[in-house]
N, C-alpha and C positions, 0 to 999 in steps of 0.2 A: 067786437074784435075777436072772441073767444070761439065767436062760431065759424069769422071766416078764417079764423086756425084751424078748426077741425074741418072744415071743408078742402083747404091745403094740405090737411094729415091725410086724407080720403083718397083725394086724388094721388099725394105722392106714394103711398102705397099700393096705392092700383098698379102706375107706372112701376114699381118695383115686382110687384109681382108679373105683372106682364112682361116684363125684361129676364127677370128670372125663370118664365114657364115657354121663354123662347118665341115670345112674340113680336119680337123683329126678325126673324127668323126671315127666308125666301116666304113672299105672301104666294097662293094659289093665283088672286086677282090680278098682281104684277110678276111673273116668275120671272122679267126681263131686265128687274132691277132690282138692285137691294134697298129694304125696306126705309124708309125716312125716320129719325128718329122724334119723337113725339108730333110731325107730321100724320104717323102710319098712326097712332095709336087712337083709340076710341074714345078718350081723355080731350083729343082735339076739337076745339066746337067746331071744327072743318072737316071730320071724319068723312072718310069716302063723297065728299062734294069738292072734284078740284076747280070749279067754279068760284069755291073759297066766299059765300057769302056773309059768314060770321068775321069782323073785323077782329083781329090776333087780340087787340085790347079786349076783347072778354074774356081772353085765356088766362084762368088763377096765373098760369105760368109764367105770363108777364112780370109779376114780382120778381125776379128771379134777372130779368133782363137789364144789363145796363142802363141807366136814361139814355147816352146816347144812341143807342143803338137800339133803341124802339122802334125806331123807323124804320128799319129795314123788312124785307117782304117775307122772310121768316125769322123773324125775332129771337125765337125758340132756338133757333140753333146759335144764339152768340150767349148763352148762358155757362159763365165761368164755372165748370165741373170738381176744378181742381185749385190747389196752391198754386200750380204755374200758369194757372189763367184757361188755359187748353178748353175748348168749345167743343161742342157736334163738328159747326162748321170745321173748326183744327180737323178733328180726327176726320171726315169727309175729304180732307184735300191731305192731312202727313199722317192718318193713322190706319187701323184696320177696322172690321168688323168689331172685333175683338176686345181690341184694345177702347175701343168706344162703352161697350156694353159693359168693360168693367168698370172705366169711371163712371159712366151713368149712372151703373149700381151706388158704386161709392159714393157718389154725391146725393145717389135716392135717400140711401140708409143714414148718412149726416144730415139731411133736413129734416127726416123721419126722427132723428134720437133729439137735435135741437127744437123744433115743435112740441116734442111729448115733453120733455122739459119743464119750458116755457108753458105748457100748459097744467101742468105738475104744481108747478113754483105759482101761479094765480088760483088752483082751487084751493092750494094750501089754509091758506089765512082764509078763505070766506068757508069751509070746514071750520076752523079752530072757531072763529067767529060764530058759526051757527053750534058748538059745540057749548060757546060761553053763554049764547045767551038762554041753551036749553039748562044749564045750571043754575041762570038765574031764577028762572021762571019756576025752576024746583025749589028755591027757596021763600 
């Protein structure tokens, strides 16, 4: 469990930093369209193949996805960002560029501080526990 957390830490700070260094930004390869949100991103096991041969269920991202709405043909974008529920897809149909890229953020940086947590709070005790038992071993 502890590693596919940090694997989920890896990724969502990639996506944070690539959202922060302006990587959805107009791409060179599509300058006809504005960029997909974790669609465009290199985090996608469908990166630049829109033949889409990797099924969205390989994507860590999937966690994140309602059950009902697993099914739908990009997943990824019905992931609730915020308290009011608000998606990709929301902001793609009533929001901006903008206003997307800061909840993204927002919601990057809140799975980033609740993982490192949660991971904080599980090395704790097996520290203290390998701390007790090098005391015993010195007695």
């Amino acid at each position: 469990m502890a590693q596919d957390e940090r694997e989920m830490l890896e990724l969502l700070k990639f996506e944070l930093k690539f959202v922060e260094d302006g990587g959805y930004g107009r791409s060179p390869r599509t300058p006809w369209r504005a960029p997909l949100i974790f669609e465009d991103s290199p985090s996608c096991p469908n990166f630049g193949d829109p033949a889409r041969p990797h099924p969205c269920s390989e994507c860590l991202l999937m966690k994140f996805v309602p059950d009902e709405l697993q099914n739908e043909n990009f997943p990824c974008r019905f992931i609730p960002l915020n308290e009011a529920g608000e998606t990709i897809d929301y902001f793609y149909r009533c929001g901006t560029q903008l206003e997307m890229e800061e909840a993204l953020a927002g919601w990057l940086r809140n799975q980033i501080t609740r993982i490192e947590q949660q991971l904080a709070k599980s090395k704790g005790p097996l520290l203290e526990e390998c701390s007790e038992l090098s005391n015993v071993a010195e007695t």
